[in-house]
C-alpha positions in Angstrom: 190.5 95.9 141.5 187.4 97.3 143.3 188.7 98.5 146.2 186.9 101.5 147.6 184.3 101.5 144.9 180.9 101.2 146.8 178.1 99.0 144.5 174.6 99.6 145.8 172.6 97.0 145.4 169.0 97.5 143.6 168.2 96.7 139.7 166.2 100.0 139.1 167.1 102.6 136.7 169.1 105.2 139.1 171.2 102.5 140.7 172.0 100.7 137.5 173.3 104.1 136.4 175.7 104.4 139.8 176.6 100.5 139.0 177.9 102.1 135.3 179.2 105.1 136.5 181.6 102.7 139.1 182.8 100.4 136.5 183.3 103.3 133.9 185.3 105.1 136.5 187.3 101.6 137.1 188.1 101.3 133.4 189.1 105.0 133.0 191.5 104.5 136.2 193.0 101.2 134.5 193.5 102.9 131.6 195.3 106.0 133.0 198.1 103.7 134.8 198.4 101.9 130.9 199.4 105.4 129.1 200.4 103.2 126.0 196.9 102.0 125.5 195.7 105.5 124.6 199.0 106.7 123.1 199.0 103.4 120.5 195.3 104.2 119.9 196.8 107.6 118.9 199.3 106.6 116.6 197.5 105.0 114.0 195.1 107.5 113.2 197.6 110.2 113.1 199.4 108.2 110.5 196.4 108.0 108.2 195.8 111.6 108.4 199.2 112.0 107.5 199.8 109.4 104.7 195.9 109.8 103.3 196.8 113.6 103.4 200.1 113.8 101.5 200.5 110.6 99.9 196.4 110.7 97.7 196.2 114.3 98.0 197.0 115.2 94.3 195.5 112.2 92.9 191.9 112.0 94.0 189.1 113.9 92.2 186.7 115.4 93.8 183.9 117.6 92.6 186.0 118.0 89.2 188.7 119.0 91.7 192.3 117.3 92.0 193.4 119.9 94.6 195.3 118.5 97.6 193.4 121.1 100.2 189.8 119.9 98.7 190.8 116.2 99.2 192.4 117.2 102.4 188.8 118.8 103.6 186.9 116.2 102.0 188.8 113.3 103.8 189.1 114.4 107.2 185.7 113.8 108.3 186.1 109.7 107.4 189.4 109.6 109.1 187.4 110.9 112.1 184.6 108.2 111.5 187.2 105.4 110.9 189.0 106.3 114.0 185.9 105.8 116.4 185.0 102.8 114.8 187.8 101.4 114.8 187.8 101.6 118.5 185.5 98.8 118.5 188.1 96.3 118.6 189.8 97.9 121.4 186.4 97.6 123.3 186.3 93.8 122.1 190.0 92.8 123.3 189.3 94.5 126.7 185.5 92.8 127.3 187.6 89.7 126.2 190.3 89.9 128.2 188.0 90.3 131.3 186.4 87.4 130.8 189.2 85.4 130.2 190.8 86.6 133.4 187.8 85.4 135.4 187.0 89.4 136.4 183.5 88.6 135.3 183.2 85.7 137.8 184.1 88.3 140.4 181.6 91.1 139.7 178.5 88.6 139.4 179.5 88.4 143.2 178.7 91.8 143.8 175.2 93.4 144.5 174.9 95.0 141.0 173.0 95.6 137.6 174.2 92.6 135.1 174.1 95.2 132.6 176.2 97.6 134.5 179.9 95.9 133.6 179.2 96.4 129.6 177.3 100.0 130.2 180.2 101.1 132.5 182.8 99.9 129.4 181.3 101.6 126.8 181.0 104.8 128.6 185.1 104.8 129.7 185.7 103.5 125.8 183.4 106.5 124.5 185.9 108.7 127.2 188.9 107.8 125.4 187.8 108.0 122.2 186.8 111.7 122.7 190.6 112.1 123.9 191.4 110.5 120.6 188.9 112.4 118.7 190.5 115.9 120.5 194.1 114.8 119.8 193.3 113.9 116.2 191.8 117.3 115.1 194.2 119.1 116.5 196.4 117.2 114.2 194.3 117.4 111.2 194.1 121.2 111.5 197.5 121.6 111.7 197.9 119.7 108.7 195.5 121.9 107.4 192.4 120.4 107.6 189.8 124.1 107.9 186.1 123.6 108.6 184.1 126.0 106.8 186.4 125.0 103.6 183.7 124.9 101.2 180.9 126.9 102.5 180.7 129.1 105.6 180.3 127.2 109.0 179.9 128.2 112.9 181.2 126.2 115.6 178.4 125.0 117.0 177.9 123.0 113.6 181.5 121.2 114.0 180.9 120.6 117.4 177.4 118.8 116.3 179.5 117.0 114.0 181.5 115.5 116.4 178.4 114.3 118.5 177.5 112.6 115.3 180.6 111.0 115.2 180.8 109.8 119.4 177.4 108.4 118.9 178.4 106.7 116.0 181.9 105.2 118.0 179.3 104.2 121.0 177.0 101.8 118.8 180.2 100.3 117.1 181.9 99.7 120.9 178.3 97.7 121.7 179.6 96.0 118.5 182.5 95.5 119.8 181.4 94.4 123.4 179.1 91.6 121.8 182.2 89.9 120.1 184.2 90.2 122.9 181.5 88.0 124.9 181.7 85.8 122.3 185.4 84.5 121.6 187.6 82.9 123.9 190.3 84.9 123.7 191.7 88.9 123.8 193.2 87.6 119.9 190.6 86.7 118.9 188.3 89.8 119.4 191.1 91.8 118.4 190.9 90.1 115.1 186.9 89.5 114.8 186.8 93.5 115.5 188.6 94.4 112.4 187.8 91.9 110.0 184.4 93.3 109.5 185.4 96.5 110.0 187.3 96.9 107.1 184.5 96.6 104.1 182.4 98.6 106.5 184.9 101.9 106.6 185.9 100.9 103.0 182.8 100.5 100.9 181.9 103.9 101.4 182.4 107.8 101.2 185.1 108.1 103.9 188.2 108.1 101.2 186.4 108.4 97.7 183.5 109.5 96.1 181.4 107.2 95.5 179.9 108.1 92.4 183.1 106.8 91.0 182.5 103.0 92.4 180.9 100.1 90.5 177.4 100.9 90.1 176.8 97.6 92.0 178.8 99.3 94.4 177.4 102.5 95.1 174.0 101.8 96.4 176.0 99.5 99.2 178.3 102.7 100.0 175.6 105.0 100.2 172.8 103.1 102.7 176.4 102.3 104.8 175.6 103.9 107.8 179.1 104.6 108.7 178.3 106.5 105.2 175.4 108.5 106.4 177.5 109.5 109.8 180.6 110.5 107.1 178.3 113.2 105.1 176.3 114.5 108.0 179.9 115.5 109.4 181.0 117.0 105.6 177.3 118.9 105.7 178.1 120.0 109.3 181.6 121.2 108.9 181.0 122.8 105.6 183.5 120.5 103.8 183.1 119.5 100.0 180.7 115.9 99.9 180.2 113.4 97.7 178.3 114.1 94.4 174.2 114.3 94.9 172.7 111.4 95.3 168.8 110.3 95.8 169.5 107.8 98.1 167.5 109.1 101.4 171.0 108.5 103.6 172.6 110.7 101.3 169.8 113.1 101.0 169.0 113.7 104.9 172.8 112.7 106.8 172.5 114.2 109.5 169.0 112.1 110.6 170.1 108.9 108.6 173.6 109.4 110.9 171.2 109.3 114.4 168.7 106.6 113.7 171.4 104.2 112.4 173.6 104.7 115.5 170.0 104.4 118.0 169.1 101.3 116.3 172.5 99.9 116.3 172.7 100.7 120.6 169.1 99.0 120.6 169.6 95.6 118.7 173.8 95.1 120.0 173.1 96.2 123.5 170.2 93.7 123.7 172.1 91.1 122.2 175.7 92.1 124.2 173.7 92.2 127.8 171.8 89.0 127.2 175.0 87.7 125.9 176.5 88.7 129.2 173.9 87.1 131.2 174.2 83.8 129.7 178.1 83.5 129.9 177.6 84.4 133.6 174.9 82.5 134.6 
């Protein structure tokens, strides 16, 4: 519920920021009294860490290397990227689930942006995902996960790093938000939000080189932009990469990494908000 929250009325830029900033501080409330949301969310990526980490430690090559600690340093940064994109479907169930309650019915009743319910979600889901993404480093450092492995790095680098990879979780949770609008059903977005998740985190450098794919394969791995966001976090936290390659994701990371996620926010925000619009006209 809304009670206490005060929505200003006006479409212009400042007050459809306050309209966000209400419903984001709605969803982060909800979510505090629902500690098993974020302690599920948790669990799964700690369990990759772990089993990716122990289990394909010794059996991975990379760089001429079958050293557990290389793969452990080379694979942390795609857990990360998996983790915030796999939030998406999180951000699909909930946008969903709000819809098939009827709460959308009830905000078109009050003097707000229409974009405002989907900005406001996004920016809590981006909230909890930084939890996640805090909890989970800890974790992989004390698995042994140490950036700089490679090739000296400062903090301000990792700390870029993991910019890369919020911004990268925020255009997935637009993603996210646009199939939500679309089902009928929390299931169902649950569901639609992994299916195609899956080849995305997959078909690309998160868990193997992929100079070692199917040459069909590796020009699909390597334009991925959940790819490029993977290698600008390796360059970034001075982790062992992926062999060279002259494709220009591969080449410049970091900048393939920000205009992939900008575009993503343009074309899935557009699409989510007049989505939204329609459903609730």
């Amino acid at each position: 519920m809304l009670v206490g929250f005060h929505l200003r009325e006006g479409v212009g830029e400042v007050s459809a920021m306050n309209d966000s900033l209400v419903i984001a501080r709605r969803n982060l409330i909800r979510m505090s009294r629902i500690p098993e949301m974020v302690i599920f969310g948790l669990i799964q990526p700690i369990m990759f860490v772990v089993l990716f980490t122990y289990v394909f430690g010794g059996s991975m090559n990379i760089g001429g290397s079958t050293d557990p600690d290389v793969y452990k340093n080379f694979l942390m940064a795609g857990i990360f990227a998996q983790t915030v994109t796999f939030a998406t479907a999180g951000a699909g169930a909930g946008i969903a689930d709000d819809m098939h309650k009827g709460l959308i019915d009830r905000f078109r009743s009050l003097p707000m942006a229409r974009g405002a319910v989907l900005t406001g979600r996004t920016m809590a889901d981006l909230v909890q995902t930084a939890l996640t993404l805090l909890v989970l480093a800890v974790v992989a450092l004390l698995v042994g996960w140490r950036p700089g492995f490679a090739e000296p790095t400062n903090f301000g680098k990792v700390i870029a790093g993991f910019g890369l990879l919020l911004l990268l979780g925020y255009a997935f949770t637009w993603i996210g938000a646009l199939i939500g609008l679309t089902v009928r059903t929390p299931e169902a977005a649950t569901s639609g939000g992994l299916i195609w998740l899956f080849p995305v985190t997959f078909i690309s450098n998160a868990f193997v080189d992929s100079s070692q794919m199917a040459s069909w394969l590796q020009p699909i791995a390597e334009w991925n932009p959940f790819s490029a966001t993977v290698q600008a976090c390796r360059k970034l936290f001075g982790d062992p990469g992926v062999s060279p390659s002259d494709a220009w994701p591969m080449a410049h990371p970091v900048w393939a990494s920000i205009i992939y996620s900008v575009v993503i926010v343009a074309i899935f925000r557009t699409l989510a908000v007049r989505k939204y619009r329609r459903a609730a006209g």
